[in-house]
N, CA, C and O of each residue as an XYZ file, in Angstrom:
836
protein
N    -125.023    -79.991     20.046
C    -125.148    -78.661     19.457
C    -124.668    -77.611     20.448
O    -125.063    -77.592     21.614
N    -123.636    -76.571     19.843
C    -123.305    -75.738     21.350
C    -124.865    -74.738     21.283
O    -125.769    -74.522     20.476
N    -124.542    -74.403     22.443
C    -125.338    -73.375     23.010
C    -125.812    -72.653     22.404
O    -127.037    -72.568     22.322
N    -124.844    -71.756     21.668
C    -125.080    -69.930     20.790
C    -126.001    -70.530     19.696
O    -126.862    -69.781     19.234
N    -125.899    -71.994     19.164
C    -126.085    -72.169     17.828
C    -127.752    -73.004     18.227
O    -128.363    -73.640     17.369
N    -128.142    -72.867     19.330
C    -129.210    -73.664     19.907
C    -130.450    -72.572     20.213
O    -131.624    -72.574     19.845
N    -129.542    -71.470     21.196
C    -130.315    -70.349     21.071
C    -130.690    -69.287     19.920
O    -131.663    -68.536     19.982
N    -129.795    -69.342     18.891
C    -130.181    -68.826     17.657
C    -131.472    -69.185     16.840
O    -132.436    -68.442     16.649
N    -131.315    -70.360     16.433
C    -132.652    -71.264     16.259
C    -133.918    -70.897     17.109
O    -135.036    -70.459     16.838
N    -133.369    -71.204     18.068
C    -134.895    -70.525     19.156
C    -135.317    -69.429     18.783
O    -136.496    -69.228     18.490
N    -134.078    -68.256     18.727
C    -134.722    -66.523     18.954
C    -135.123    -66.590     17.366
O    -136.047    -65.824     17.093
N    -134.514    -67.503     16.045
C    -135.346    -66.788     15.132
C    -137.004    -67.387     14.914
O    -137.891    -66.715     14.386
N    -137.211    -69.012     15.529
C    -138.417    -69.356     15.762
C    -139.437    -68.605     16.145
O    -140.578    -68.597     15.684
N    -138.742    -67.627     17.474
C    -139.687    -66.742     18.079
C    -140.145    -65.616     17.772
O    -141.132    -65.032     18.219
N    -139.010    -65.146     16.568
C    -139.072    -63.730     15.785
C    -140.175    -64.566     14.749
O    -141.173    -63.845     14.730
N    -140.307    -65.198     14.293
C    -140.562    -65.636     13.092
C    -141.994    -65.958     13.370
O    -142.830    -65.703     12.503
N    -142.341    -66.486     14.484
C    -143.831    -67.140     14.791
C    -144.471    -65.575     15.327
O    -145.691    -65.421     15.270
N    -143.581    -64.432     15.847
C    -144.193    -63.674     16.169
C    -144.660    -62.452     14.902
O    -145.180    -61.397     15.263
N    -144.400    -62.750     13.399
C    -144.724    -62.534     12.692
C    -145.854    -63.069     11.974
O    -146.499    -62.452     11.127
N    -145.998    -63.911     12.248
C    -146.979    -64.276     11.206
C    -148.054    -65.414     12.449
O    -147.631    -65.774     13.548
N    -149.245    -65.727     11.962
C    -149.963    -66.595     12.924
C    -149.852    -68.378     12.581
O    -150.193    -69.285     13.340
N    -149.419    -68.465     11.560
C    -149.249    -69.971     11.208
C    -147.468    -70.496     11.992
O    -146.653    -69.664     12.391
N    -147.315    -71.569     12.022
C    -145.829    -71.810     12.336
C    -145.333    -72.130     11.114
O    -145.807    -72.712     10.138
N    -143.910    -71.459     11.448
C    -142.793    -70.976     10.237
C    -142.112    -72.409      9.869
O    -141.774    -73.398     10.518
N    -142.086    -72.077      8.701
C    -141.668    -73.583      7.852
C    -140.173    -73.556      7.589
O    -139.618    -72.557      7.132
N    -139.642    -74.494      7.839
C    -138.104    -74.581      7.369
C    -137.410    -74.523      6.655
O    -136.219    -74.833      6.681
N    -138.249    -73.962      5.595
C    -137.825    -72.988      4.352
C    -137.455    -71.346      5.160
O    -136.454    -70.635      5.063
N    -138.388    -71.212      5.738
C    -138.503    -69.585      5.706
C    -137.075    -69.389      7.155
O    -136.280    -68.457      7.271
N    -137.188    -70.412      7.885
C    -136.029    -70.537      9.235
C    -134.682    -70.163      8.144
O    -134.016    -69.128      8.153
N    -134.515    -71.463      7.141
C    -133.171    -71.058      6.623
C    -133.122    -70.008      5.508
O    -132.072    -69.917      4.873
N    -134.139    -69.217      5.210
C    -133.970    -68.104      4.677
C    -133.512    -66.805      5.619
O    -132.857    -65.818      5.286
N    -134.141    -67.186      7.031
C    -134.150    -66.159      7.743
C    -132.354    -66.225      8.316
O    -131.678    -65.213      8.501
N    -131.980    -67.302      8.466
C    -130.694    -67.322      9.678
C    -129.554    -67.372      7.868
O    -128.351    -67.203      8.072
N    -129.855    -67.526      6.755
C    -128.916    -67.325      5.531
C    -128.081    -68.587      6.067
O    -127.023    -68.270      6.610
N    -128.433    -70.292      5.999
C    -128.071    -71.151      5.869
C    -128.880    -71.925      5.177
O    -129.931    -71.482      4.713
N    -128.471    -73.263      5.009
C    -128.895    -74.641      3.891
C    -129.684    -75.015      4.754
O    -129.296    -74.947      5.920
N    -131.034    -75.526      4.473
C    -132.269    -76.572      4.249
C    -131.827    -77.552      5.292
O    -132.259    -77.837      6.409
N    -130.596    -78.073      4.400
C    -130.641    -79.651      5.226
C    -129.333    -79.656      6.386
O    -129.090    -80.648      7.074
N    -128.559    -78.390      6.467
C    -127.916    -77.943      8.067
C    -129.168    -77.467      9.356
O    -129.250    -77.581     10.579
N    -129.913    -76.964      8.383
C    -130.916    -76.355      9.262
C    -131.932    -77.476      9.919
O    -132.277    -77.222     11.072
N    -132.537    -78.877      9.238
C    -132.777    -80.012      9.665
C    -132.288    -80.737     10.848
O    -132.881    -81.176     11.832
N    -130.850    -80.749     10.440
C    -129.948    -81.672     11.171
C    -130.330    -81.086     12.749
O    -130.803    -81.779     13.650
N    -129.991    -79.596     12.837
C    -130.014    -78.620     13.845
C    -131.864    -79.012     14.088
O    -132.036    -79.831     14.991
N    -132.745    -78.679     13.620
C    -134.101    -79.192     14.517
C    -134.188    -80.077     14.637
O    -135.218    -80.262     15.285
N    -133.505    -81.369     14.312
C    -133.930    -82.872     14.727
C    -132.910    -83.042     16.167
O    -133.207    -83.859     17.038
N    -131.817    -82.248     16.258
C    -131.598    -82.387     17.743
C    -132.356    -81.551     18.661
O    -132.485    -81.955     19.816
N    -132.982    -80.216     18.243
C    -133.868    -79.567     19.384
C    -135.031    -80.382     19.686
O    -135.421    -80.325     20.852
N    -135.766    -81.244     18.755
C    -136.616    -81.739     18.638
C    -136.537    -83.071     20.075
O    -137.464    -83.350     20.837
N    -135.301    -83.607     20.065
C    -134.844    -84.518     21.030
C    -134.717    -83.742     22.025
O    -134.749    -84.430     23.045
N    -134.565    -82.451     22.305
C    -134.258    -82.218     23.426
C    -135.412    -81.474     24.185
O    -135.339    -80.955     25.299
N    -136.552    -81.538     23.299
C    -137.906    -80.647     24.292
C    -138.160    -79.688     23.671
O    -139.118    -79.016     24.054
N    -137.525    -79.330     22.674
C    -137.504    -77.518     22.169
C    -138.763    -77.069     21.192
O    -139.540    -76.136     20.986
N    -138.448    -78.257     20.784
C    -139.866    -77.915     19.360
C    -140.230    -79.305     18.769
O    -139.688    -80.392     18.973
N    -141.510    -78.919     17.819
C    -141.628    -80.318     17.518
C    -141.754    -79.999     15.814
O    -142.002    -78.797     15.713
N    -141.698    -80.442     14.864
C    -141.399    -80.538     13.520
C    -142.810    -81.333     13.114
O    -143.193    -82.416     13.556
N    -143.393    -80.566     12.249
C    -145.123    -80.819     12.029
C    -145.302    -81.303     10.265
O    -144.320    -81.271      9.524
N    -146.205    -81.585      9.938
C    -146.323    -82.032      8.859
C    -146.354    -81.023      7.824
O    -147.095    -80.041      7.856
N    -145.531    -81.292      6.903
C    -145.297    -79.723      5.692
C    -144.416    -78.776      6.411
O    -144.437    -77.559      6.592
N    -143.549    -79.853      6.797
C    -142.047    -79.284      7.524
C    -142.216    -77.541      8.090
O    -141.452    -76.583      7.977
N    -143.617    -77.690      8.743
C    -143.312    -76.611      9.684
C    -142.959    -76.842     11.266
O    -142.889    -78.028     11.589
N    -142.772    -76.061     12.104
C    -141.928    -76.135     13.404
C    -143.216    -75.313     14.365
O    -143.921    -74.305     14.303
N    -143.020    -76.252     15.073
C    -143.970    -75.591     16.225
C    -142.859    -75.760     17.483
O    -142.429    -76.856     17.841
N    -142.442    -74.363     18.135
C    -142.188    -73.847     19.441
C    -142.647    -74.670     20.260
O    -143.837    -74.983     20.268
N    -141.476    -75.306     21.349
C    -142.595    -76.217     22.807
C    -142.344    -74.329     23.563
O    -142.010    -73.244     23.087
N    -142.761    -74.875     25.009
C    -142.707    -74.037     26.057
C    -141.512    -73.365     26.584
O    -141.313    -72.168     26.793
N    -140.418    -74.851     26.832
C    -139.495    -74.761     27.156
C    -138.303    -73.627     25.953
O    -137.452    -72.813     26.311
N    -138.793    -74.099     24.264
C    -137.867    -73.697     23.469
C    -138.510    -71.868     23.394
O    -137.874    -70.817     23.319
N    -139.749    -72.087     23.444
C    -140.475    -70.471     23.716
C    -139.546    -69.393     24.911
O    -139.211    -68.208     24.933
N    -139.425    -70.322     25.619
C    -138.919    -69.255     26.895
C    -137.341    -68.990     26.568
O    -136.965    -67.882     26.949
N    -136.397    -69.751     25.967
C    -135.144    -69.457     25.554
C    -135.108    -68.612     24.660
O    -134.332    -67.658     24.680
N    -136.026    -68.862     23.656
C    -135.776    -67.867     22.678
C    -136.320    -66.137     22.669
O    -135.962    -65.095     22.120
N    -137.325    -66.548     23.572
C    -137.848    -64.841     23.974
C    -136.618    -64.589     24.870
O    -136.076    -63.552     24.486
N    -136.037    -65.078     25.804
C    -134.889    -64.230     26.695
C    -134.121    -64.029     25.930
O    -133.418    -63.037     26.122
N    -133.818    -65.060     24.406
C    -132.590    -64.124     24.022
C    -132.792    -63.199     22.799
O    -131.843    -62.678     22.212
N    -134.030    -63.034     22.467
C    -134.875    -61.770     21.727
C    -134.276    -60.791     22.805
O    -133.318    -60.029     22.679
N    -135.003    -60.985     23.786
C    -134.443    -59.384     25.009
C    -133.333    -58.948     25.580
O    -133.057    -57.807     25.952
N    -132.644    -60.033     25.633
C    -131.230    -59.873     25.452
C    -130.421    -58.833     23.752
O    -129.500    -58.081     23.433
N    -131.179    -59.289     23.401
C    -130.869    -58.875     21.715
C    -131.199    -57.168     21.761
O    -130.534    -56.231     21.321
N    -132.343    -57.189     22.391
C    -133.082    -55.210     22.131
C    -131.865    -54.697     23.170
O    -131.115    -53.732     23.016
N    -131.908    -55.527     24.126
C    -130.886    -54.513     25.244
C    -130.252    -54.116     24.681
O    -130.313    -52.966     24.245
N    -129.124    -55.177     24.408
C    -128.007    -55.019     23.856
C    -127.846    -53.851     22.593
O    -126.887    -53.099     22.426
N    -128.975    -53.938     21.843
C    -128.873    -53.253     20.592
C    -128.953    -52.036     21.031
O    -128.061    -51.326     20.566
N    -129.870    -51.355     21.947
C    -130.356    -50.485     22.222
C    -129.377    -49.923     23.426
O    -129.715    -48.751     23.591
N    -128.371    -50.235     24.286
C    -127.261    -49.692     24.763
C    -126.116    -49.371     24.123
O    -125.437    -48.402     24.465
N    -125.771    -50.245     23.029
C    -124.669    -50.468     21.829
C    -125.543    -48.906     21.025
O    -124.788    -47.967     21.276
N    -126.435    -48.522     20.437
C    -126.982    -47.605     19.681
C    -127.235    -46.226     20.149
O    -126.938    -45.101     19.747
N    -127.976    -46.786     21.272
C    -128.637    -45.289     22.185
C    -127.674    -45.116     23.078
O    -126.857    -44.316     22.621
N    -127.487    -45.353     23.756
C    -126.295    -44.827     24.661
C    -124.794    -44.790     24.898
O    -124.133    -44.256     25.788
N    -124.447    -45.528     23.820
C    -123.132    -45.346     23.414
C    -123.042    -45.021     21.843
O    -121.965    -44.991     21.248
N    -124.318    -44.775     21.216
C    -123.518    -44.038     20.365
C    -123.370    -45.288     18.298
O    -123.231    -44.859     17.152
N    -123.477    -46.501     18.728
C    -122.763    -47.126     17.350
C    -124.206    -46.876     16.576
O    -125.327    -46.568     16.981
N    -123.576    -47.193     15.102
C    -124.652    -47.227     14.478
C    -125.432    -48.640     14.330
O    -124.818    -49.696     14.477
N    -127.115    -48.599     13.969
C    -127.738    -49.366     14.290
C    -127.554    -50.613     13.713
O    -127.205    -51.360     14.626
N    -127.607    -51.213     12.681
C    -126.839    -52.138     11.995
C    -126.060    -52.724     12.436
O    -126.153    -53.951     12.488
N    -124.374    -51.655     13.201
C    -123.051    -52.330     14.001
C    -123.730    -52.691     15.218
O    -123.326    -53.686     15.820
N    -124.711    -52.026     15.673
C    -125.212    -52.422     17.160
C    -125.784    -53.877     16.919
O    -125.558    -54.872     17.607
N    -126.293    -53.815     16.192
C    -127.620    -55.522     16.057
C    -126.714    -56.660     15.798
O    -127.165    -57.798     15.926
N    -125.158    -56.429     15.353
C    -124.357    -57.539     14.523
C    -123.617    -57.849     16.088
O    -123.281    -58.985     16.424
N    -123.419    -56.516     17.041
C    -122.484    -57.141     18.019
C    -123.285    -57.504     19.020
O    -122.810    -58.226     19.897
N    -124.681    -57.075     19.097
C    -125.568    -57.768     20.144
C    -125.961    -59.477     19.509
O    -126.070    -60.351     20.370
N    -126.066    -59.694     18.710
C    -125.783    -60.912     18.268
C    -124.640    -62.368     18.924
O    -124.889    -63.534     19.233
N    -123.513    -61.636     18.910
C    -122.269    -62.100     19.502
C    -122.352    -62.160     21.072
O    -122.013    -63.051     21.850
N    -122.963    -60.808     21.303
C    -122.327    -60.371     23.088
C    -123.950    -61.578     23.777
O    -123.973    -62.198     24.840
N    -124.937    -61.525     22.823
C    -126.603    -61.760     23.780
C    -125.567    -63.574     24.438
O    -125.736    -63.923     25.607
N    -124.962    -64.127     23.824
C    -124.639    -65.444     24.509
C    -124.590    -66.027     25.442
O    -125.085    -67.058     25.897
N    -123.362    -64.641     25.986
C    -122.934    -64.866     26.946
C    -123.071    -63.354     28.190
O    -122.205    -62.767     28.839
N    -124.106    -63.220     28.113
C    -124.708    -62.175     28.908
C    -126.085    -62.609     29.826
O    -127.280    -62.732     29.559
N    -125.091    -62.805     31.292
C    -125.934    -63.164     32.153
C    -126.907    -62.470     32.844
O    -126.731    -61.271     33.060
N    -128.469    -63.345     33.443
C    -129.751    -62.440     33.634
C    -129.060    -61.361     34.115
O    -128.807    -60.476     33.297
N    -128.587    -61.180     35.577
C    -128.267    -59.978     36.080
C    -127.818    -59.170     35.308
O    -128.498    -58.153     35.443
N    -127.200    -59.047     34.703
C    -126.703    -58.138     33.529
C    -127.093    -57.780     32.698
O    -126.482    -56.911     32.077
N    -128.556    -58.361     32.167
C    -129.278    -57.896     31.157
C    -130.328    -56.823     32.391
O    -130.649    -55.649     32.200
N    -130.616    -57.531     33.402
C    -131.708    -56.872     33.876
C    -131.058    -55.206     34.501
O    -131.729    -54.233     34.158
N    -129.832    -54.946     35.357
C    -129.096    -53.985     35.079
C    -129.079    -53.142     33.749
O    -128.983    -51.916     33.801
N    -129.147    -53.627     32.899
C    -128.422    -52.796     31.347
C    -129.748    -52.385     31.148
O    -129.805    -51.346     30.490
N    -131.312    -53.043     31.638
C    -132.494    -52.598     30.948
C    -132.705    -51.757     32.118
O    -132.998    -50.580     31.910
N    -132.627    -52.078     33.037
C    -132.568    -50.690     34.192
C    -132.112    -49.141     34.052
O    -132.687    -48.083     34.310
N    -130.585    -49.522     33.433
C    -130.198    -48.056     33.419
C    -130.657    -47.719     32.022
O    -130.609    -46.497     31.884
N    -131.187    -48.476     30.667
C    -131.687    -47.499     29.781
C    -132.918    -46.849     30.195
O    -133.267    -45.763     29.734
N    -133.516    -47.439     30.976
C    -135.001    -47.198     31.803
C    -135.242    -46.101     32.240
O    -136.238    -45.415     32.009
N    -134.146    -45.806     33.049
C    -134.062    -44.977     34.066
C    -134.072    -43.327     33.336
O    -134.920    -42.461     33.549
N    -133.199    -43.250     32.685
C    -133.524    -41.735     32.143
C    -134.892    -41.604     31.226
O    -135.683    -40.668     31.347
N    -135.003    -42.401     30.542
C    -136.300    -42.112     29.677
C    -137.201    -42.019     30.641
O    -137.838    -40.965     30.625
N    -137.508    -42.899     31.612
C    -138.390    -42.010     32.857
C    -138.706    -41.115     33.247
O    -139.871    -40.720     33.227
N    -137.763    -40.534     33.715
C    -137.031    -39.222     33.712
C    -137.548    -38.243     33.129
O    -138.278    -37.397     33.646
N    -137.076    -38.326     31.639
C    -137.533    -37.737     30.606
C    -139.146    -37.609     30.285
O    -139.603    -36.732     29.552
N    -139.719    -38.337     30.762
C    -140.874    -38.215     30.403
C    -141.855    -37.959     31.445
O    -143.083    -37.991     31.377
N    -140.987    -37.664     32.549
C    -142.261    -36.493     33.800
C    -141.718    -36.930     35.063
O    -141.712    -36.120     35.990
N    -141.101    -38.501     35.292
C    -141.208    -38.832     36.494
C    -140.981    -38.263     37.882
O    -141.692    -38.250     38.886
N    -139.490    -37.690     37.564
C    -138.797    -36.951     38.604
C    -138.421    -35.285     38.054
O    -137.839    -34.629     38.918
N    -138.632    -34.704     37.012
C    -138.695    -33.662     36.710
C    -139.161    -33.027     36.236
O    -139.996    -33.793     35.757
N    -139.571    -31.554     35.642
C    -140.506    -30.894     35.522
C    -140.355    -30.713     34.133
O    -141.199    -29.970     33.631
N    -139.499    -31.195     33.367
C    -139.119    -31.475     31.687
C    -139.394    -32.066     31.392
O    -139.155    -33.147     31.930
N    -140.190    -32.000     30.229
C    -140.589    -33.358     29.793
C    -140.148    -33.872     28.774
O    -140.727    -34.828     28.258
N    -138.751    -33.215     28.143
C    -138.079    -33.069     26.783
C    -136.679    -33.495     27.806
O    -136.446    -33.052     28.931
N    -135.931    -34.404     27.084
C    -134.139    -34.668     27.682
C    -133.384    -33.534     27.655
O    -133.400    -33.162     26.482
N    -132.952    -33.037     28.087
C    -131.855    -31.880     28.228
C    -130.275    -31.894     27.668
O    -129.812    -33.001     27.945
N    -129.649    -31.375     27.236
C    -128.391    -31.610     26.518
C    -127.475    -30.416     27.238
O    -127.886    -29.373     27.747
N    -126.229    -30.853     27.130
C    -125.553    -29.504     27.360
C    -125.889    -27.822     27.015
O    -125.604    -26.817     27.667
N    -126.502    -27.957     25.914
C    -126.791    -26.300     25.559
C    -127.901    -25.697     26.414
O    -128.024    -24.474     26.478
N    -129.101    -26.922     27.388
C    -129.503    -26.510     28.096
C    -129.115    -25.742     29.434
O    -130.061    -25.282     30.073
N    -127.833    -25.552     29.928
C    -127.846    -25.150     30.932
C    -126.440    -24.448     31.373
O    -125.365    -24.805     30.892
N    -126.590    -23.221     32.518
C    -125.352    -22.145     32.324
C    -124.272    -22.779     32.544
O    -124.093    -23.996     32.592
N    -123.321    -21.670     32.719
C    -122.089    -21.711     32.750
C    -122.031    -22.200     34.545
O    -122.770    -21.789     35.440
N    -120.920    -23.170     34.646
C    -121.336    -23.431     36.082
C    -121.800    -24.144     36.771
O    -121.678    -24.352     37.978
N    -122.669    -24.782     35.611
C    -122.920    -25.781     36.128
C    -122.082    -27.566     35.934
O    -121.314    -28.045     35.099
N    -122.834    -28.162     37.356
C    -122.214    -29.419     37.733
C    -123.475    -30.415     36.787
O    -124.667    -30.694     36.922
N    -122.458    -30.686     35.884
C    -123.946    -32.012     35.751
C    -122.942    -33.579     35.573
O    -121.743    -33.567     35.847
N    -123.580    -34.718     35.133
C    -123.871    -35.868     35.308
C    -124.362    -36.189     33.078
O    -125.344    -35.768     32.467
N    -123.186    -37.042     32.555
C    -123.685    -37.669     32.076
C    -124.722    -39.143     31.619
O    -124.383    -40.308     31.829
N    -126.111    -38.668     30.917
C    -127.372    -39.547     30.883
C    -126.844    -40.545     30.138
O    -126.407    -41.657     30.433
N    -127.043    -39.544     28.417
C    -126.697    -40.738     27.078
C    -125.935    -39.761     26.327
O    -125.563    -38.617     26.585
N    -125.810    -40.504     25.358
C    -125.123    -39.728     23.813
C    -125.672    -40.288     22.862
O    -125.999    -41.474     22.916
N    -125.941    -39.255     21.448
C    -126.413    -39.796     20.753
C    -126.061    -39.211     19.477
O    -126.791    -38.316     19.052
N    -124.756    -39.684     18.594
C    -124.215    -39.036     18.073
C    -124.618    -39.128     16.331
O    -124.959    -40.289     16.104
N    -124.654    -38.654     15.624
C    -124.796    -39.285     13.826
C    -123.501    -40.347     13.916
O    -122.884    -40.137     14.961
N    -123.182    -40.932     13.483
C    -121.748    -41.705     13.156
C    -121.056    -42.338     14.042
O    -120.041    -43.003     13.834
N    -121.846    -42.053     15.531
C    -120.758    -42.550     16.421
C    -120.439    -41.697     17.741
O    -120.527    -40.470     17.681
N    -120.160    -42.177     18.634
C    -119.812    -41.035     19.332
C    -118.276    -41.435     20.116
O    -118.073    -41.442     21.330
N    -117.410    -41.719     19.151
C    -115.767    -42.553     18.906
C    -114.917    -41.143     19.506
O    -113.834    -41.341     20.057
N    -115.426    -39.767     19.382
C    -114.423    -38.598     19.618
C    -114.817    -38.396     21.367
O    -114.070    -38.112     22.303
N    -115.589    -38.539     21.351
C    -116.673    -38.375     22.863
C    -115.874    -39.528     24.015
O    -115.260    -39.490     25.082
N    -116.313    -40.456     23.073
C    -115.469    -41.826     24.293
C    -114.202    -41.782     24.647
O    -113.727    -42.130     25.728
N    -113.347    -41.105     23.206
C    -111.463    -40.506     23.839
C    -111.762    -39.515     24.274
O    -110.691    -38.928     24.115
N    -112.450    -38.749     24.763
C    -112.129    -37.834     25.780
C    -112.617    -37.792     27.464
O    -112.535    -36.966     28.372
N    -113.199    -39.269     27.296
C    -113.578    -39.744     28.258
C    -115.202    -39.541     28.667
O    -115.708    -39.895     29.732
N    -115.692    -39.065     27.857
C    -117.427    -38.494     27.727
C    -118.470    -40.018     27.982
O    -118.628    -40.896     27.134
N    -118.883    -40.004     28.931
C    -119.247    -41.293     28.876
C    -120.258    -41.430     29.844
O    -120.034    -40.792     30.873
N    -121.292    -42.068     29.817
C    -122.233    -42.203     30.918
C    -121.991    -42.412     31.767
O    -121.186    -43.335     31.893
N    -122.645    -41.515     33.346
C    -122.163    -41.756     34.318
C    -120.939    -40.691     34.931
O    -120.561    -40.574     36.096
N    -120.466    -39.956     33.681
C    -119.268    -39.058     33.712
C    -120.036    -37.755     34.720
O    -121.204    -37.465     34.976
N    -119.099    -37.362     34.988
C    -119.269    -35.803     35.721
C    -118.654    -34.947     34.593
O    -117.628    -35.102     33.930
N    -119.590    -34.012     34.588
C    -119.131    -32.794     33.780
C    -118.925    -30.998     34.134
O    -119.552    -30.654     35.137
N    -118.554    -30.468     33.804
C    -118.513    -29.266     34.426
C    -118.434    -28.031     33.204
O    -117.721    -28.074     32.201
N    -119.390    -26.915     33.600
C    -119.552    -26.509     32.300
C    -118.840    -25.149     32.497
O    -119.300    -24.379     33.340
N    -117.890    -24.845     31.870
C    -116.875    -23.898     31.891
C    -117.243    -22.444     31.593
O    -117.013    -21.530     32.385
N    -117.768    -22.302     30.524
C    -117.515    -21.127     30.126
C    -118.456    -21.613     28.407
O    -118.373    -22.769     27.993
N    -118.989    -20.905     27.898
C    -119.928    -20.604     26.417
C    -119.768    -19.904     26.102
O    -119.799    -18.977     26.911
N    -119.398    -19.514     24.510
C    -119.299    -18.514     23.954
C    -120.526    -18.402     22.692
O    -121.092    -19.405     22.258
N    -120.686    -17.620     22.419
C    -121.506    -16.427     21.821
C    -122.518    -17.577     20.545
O    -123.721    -17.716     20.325
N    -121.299    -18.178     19.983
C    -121.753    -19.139     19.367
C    -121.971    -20.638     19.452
O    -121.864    -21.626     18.727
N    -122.424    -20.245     21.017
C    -122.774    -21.698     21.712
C    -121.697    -22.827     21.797
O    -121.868    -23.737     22.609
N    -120.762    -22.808     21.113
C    -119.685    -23.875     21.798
C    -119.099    -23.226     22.392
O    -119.038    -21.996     22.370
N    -118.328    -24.303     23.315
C    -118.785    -24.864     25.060
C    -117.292    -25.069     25.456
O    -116.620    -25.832     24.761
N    -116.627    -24.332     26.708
C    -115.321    -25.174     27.140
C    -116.346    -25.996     28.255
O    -117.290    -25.521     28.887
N    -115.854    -27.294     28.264
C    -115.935    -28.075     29.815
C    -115.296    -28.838     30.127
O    -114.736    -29.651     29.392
N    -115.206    -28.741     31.585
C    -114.022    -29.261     32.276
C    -114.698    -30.837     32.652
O    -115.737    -31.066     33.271
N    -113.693    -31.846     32.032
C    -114.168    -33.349     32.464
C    -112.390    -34.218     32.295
O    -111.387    -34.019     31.610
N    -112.785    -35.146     33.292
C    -111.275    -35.892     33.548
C    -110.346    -34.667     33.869
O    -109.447    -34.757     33.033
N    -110.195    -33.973     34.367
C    -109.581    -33.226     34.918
C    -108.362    -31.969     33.730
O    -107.290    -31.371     33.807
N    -109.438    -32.189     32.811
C    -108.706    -31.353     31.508
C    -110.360    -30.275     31.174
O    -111.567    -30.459     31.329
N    -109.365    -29.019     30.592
C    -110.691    -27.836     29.843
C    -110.567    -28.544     28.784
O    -109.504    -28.992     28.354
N    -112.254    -28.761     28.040
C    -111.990    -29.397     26.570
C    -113.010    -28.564     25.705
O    -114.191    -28.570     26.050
N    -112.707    -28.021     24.866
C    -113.514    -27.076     23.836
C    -114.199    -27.831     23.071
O    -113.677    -28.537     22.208
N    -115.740    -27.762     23.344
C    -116.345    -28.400     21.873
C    -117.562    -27.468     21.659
O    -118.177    -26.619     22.305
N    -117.626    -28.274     19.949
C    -118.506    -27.064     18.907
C    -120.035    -27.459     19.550
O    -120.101    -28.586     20.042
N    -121.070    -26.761     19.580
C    -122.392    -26.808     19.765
C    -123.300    -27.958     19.715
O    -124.204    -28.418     20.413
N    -122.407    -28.384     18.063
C    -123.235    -29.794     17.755
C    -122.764    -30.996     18.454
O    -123.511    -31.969     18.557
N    -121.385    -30.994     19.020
C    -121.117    -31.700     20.326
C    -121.891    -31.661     21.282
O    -122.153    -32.779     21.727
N    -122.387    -30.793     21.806
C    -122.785    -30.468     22.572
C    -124.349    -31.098     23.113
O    -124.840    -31.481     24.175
N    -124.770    -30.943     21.689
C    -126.143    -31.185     21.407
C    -126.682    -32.564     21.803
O    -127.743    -32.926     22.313
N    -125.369    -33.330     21.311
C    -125.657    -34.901     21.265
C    -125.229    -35.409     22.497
O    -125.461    -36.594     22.736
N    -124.339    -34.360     23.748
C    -124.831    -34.730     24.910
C    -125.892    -34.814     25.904
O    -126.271    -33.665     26.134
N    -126.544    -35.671     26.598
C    -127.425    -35.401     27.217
C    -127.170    -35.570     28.451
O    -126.611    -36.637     28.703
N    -127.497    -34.525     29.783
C    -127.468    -34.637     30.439
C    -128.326    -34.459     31.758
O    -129.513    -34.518     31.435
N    -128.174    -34.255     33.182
C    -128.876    -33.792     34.373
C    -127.642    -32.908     35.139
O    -126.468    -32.697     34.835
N    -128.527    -32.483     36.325
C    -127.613    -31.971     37.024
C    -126.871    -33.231     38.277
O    -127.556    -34.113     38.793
N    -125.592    -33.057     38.517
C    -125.025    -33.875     39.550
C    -125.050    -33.619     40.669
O    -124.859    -32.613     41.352
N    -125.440    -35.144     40.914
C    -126.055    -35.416     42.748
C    -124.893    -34.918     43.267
O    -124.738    -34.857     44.487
């Protein structure tokens, strides 16, 4: 059995047992993953050989230890992912959950534990640690002049106009000049770029170190 199709099984075992208190029957597995009964068999009678779970009477599935711990890492692999793909870049939630699906595979610890770091890190932030705000700040918070540091973005639809202009976490920004009706020239990648308010809004930022 490859891998992706080993850990799938696991993470929905683990979604599935963490719903309800009885263990999930192999009806409800292949309702949940939208495959056949007896593909879905074939697939637990090899986890079953390999330590993962054991297959109980009235074809429910009981989680071993070993298949518990695969499938919770790639549950958390799954929120990261969803939740960097959504919240900080921007896709919508749905496109986020279908490509964290694909990407959780082959996304190694270090890299998950990084990616949960830096969503970490500003909501911290945000909520007293290192500043005296206790609300995230966006571009409309702050004058003309200033140097800041992009946090997140968080756009309705996307934030696809933001990423071609190079708007991106981690970015340096520079705030040009505001006019009357709150949109904003600022200088980023080494171009003045005019945007409307509600651009603006869905940036979030700090000031740069």
């Amino acid at each position: 059995m490859k891998t992706s199709a080993r850990e799938d099984l696991l993470e929905a075992l683990c979604i599935l047992s963490r719903d309800s208190p009885d263990p999930p029957t192999i009806a409800a597995l292949s309702r949940h993953l939208s495959k056949p009964e007896d593909e879905i068999r074939d697939h637990l009678r090899a986890l079953q050989n390999q330590g993962d779970l054991h297959i109980l009477p009235g074809d429910r599935i009981e989680i071993s230890a070993v298949g518990s711990l695969i499938g919770n890492q790639v549950m958390k692999k799954h929120r990261v992912l969803e939740c960097f793909l959504s919240d900080i870049l921007g896709m919508d939630r749905g496109t986020a959950s279908e490509e964290a699906c694909i990407l959780e595979h082959d996304l190694s610890d270090e890299a998950l534990e990084r990616l949960d770091q830096y969503i970490a890190r500003p909501r911290k932030r945000w909520r007293g640690g290192n500043t005296s705000r206790p609300h995230p700040q966006t571009l409309l918070d702050f004058p003309e002049g200033s140097e800041l540091k992009v946090v997140s973005m968080k756009c309705p639809g996307g934030c696809q106009r933001l990423l071609d202009m190079g708007i991106l976490p981690g970015e340096r920004i520079r705030l040009v000049h505001t006019l009357d009706n709150k949109a904003m020239v600022i200088h980023v990648k080494g171009y003045d770029v005019a945007i409307s308010p509600e651009i603006a809004s869905c940036i979030y930022v700090e000031h740069a170190e």
